[in-house]
C-alpha positions in Angstrom: 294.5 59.2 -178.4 295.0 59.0 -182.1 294.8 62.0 -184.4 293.0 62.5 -187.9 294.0 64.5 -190.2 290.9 67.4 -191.7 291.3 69.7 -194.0 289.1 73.6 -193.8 288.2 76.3 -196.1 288.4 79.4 -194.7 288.8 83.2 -195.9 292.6 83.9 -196.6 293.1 87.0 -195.0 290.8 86.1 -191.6 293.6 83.0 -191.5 296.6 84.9 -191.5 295.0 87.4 -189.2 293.4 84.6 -186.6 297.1 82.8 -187.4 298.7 86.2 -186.0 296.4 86.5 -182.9 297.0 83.0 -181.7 300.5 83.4 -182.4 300.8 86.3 -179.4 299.0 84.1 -177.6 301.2 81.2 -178.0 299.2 78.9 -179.6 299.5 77.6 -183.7 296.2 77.4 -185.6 296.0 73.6 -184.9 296.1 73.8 -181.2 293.5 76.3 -181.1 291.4 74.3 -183.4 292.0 71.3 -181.2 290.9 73.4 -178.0 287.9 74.9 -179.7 286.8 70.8 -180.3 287.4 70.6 -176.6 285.6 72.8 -175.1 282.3 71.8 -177.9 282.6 68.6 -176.6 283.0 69.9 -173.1 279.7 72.4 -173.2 277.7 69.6 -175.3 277.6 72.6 -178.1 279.3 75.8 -179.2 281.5 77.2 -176.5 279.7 80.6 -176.6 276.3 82.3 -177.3 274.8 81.9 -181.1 271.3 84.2 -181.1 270.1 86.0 -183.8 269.9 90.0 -182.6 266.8 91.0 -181.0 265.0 94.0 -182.7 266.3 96.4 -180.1 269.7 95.5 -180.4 269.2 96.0 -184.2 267.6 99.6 -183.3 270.3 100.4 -181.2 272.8 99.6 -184.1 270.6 101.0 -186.5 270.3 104.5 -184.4 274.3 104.7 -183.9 275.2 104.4 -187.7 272.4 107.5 -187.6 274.5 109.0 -185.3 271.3 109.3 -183.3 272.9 107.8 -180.0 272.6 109.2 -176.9 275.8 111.2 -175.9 277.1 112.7 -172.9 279.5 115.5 -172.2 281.0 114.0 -169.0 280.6 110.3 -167.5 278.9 111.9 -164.3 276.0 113.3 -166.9 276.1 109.2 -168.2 276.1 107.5 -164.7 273.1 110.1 -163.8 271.5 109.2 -167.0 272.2 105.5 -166.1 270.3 106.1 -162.5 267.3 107.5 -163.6 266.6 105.4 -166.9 263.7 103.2 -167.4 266.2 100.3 -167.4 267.6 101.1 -163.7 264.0 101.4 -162.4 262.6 98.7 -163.5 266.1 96.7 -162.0 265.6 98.2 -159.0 261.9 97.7 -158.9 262.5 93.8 -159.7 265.3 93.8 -156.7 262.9 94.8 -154.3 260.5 92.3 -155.5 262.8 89.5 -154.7 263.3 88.5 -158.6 267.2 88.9 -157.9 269.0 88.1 -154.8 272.2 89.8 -153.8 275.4 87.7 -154.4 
């Protein structure tokens, strides 16, 4: 397989940082590069998700930097809130429906 030769513009510090991370993972820049070409050709696109957020993701951000999360003292208090949320219905509702099968 013969190799060409590219060149990239990329922000200095992100570089040195992503150069460090790969580093403790035992791969140089160019072999991650070289994987990352892999796997696009591999998945017929990008390797991962690309989606712009959805307006209740940007609510949710949007309510944390308000500090206006939800917050619980203890993780039983979250896992009950968890059980009984509108979310966890509605799942549960669906499962019983036969919209998701048990693995």
């Amino acid at each position: 397989m013969s190799k060409v030769q590219t060149s990239l513009r990329l922000d200095e510090d992100k570089f040195a940082e992503a150069k460090e991370i790969l580093k403790s993972l035992g791969l140089n820049f160019t072999e991650a590069v070289n994987i990352f070409t892999s796997m696009v050709v591999a998945n017929k696109g990008l390797p991962f998700d690309v989606k712009l957020p959805t307006k209740e993701f940007k609510n949710s951000i949007e309510e944390l930097e308000n500090k206006n999360g939800k917050s619980f003292k203890t993780t039983d208090e979250l896992l009950d809130f968890l059980q009984n949320s509108y979310m966890s219905q509605h799942f549960i509702e669906s499962f019983n429906q036969g919209k998701y099968s048990q693995a």
